[in-house]
C-alpha positions in Angstrom: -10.6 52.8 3.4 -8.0 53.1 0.8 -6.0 50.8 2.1 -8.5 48.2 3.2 -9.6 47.8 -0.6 -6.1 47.2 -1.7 -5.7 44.6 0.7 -8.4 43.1 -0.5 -7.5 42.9 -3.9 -3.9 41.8 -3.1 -5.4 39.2 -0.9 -8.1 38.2 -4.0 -5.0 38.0 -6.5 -3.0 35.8 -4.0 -5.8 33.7 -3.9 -6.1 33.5 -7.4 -2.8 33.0 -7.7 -2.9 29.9 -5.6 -6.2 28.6 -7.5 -4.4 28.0 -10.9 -0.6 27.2 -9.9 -0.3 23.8 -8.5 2.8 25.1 -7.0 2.4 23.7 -3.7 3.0 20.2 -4.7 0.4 17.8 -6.2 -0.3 14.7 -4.2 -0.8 11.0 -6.4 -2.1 8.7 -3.7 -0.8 4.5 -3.7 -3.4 2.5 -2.5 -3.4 -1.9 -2.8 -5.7 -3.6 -0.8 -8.8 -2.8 1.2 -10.4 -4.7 3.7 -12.8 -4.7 6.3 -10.8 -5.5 9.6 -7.6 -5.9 8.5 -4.3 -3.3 8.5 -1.0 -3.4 6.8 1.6 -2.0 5.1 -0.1 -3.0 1.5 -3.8 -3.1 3.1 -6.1 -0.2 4.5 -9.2 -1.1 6.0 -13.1 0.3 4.7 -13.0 2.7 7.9 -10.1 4.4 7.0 -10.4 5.0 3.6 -13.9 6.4 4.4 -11.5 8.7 6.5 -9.6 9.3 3.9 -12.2 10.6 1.5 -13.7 12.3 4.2 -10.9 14.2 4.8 -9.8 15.0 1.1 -13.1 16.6 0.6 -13.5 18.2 4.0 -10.4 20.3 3.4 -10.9 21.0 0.0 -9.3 18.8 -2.2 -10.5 18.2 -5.8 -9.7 14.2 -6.5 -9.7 14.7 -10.3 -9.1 11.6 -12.7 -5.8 11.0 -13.8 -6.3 12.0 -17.5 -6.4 15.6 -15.8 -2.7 15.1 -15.0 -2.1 13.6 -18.6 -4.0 17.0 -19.6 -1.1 19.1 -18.0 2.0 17.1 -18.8 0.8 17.4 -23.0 -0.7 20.4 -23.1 0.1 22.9 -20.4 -3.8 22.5 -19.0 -3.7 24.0 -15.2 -4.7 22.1 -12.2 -6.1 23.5 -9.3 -3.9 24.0 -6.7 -5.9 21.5 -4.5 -5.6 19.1 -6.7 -4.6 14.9 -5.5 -5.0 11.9 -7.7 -6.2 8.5 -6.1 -4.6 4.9 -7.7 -4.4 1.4 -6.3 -2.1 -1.1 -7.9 -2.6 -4.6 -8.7 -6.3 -5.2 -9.2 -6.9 -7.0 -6.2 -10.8 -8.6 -6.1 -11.2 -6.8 -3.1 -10.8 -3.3 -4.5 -13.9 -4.3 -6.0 -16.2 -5.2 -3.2 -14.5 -2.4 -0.7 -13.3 -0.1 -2.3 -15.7 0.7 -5.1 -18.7 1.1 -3.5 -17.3 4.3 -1.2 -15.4 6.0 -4.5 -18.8 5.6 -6.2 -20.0 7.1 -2.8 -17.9 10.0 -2.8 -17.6 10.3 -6.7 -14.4 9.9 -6.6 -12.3 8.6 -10.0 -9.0 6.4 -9.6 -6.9 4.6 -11.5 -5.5 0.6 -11.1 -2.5 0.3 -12.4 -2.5 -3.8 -13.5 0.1 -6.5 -14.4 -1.8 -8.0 -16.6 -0.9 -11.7 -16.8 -2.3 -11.9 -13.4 -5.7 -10.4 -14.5 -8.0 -13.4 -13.2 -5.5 -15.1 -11.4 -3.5 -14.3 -7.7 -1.4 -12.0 -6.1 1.7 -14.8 -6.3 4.2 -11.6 -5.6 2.8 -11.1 -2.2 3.9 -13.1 1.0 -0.2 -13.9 1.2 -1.5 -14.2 -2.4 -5.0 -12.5 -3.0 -7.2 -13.3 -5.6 -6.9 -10.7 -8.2 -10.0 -9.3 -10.4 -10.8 -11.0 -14.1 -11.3 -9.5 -17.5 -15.3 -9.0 -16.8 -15.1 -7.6 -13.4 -12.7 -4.9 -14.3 -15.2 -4.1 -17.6 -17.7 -3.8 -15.1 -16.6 -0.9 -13.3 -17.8 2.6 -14.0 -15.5 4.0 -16.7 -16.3 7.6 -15.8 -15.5 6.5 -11.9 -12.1 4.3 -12.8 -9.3 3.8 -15.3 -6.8 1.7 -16.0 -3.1 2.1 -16.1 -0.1 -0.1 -17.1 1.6 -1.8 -14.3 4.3 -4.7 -16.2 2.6 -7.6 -17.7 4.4 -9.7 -15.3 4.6 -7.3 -12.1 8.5 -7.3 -13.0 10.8 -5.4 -11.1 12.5 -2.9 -13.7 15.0 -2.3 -11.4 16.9 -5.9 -12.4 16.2 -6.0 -15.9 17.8 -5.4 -18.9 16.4 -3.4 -21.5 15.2 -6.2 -24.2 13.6 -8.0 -21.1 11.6 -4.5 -20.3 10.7 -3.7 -23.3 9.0 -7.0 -24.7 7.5 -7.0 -20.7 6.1 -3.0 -21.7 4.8 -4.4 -25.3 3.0 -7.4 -23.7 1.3 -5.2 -20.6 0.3 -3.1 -23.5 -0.8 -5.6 -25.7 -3.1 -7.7 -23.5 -5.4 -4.7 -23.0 -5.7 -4.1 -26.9 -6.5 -8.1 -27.3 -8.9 -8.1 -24.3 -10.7 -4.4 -25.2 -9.9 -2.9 -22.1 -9.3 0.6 -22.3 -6.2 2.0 -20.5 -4.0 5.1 -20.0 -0.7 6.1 -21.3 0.1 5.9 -17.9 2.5 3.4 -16.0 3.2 2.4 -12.4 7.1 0.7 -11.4 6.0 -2.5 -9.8 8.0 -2.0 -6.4 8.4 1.6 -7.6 11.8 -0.1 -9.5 14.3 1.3 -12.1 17.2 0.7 -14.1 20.0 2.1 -11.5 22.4 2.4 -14.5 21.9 5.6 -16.3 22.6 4.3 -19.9 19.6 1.8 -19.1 17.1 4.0 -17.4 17.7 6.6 -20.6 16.7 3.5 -23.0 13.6 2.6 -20.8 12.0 6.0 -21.0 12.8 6.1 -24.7 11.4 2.6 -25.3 8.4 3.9 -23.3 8.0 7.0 -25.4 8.0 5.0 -28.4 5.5 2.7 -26.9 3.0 5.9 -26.0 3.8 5.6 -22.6 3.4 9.6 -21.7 4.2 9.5 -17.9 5.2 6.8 -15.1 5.2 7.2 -11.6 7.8 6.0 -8.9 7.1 5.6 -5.3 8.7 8.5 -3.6 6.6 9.6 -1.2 6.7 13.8 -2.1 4.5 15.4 -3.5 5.3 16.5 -7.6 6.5 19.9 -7.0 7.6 20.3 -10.7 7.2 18.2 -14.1 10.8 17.6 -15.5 10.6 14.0 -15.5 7.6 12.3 -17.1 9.0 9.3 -16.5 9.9 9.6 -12.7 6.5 10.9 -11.2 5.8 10.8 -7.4 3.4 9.0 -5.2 2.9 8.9 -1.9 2.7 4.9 -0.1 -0.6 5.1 1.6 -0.4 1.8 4.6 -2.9 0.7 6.9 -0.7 0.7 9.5 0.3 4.3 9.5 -1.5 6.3 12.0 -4.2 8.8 10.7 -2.0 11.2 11.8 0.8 10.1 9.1 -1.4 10.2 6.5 -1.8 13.7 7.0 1.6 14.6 7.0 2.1 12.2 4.2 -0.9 14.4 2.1 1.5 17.5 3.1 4.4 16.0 1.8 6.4 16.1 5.5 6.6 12.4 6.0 8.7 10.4 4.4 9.6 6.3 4.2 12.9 4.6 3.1 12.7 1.4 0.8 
């Protein structure tokens, strides 16, 4: 009897262990376009998605809103161990009219990262160009359902640029959501998931972000973020259409990877 009630209570403190300690590896989904019939590597359709959520919520996960993450890097705040962050880049018009409607359905908050001299305009970047969501449809999304994050004013590739050309490209990104009153996080996306290779450069980026009130920016690296050491070199996991459902499971458990 003894010895069943300490197991219990070793298994209860593992447990709780595992409740508070994010130590597993906290997954930050990538998302772009969603469509009804149509799968790529930058497009998901509405059906899986759906799947998608379904899933999150039938195993557990809490999709929390990305100030949560914000919370932890600034001031220590825990996470749940089960706890994955949805964002889509871009601010594609269809986002709006597909993918919306099922996060309002399953209450669950993302953020769109945006280059914001797009905002009203088209996709120009892509091999097909989409039309991209204005000033007033953005405003009209739910702010307790969706945020906004930075995502270059001019969906620049860091990865090529010098340091005076990133910087005024970080001041205008920031500066065309002050002058148009949307409301955005400290919180920036690498168009193409590109930076600096040089070291002496990368360093400067960061600081010039820090200056700017940047707090954290996220890479595409497909793990899961394991630990915090780099604000500025957060993970997220490519989410494509045409990965198998199967793929995105392993990609959620942080055992599949992809090269760019």
């Amino acid at each position: 009897m003894i010895y069943a009630l300490i197991a219990i209570v070793a298994a209860f403190f593992v447990w709780l262990s595992v409740m508070i300690s994010p130590k597993r590896g906290i997954p930050v989904l990538m998302y772009h376009k969603v469509l009804p019939d149509f799968t790529d590597d930058l497009t998901v359709s509405v059906l899986q998605l759906e799947e998608h959520l379904q899933f999150l919520q039938s195993k557990g996960y809490q999709i929390l809103p990305l100030e949560r993450l914000i919370g932890h890097l600034t001031e220590k705040e825990k996470l749940p161990a089960n706890a994955v962050f949805i964002t889509f880049d871009d601010g594609y018009l269809n986002n709006l009219k597909y993918a919306y409607p099922i996060l309002e359905r399953y209450h669950a908050p993302a953020t769109i990262f945006l280059p914001t001299s797009y905002i009203g305009k088209t996709s120009s970047w892509d091999t097909k160009a989409d039309d991209l969501m204005n000033v007033a449809q953005l405003k009209s999304l739910n702010p307790a359902l969706i945020s906004f994050g930075l995502h270059s004013h001019t969906h620049q590739n860091y990865k090529t640029a010098g340091i005076a050309e990133i910087a005024n490209d970080l001041q205008n990104n920031i500066h065309f959501f002050k002058q148009s009153g949307l409301s955005f996080l400290p919180a920036f996306a690498y168009p193409y998931g590109g930076r600096p290779k040089n070291k002496i450069l990368l360093k400067q980026m960061k600081e010039a972000m820090q200056s700017m009130g940047v707090i954290m920016a996220f890479r595409i690296g497909n793990r899961l973020n394991r630990s915090f050491k780099d604000n500025y070199e957060l993970q997220r996991l490519d989410i494509r259409g045409s990965d198998s459902f199967s793929v995105f499971q392993k990609k959620l458990a942080g055992k599949a990877k992809i090269s760019f």
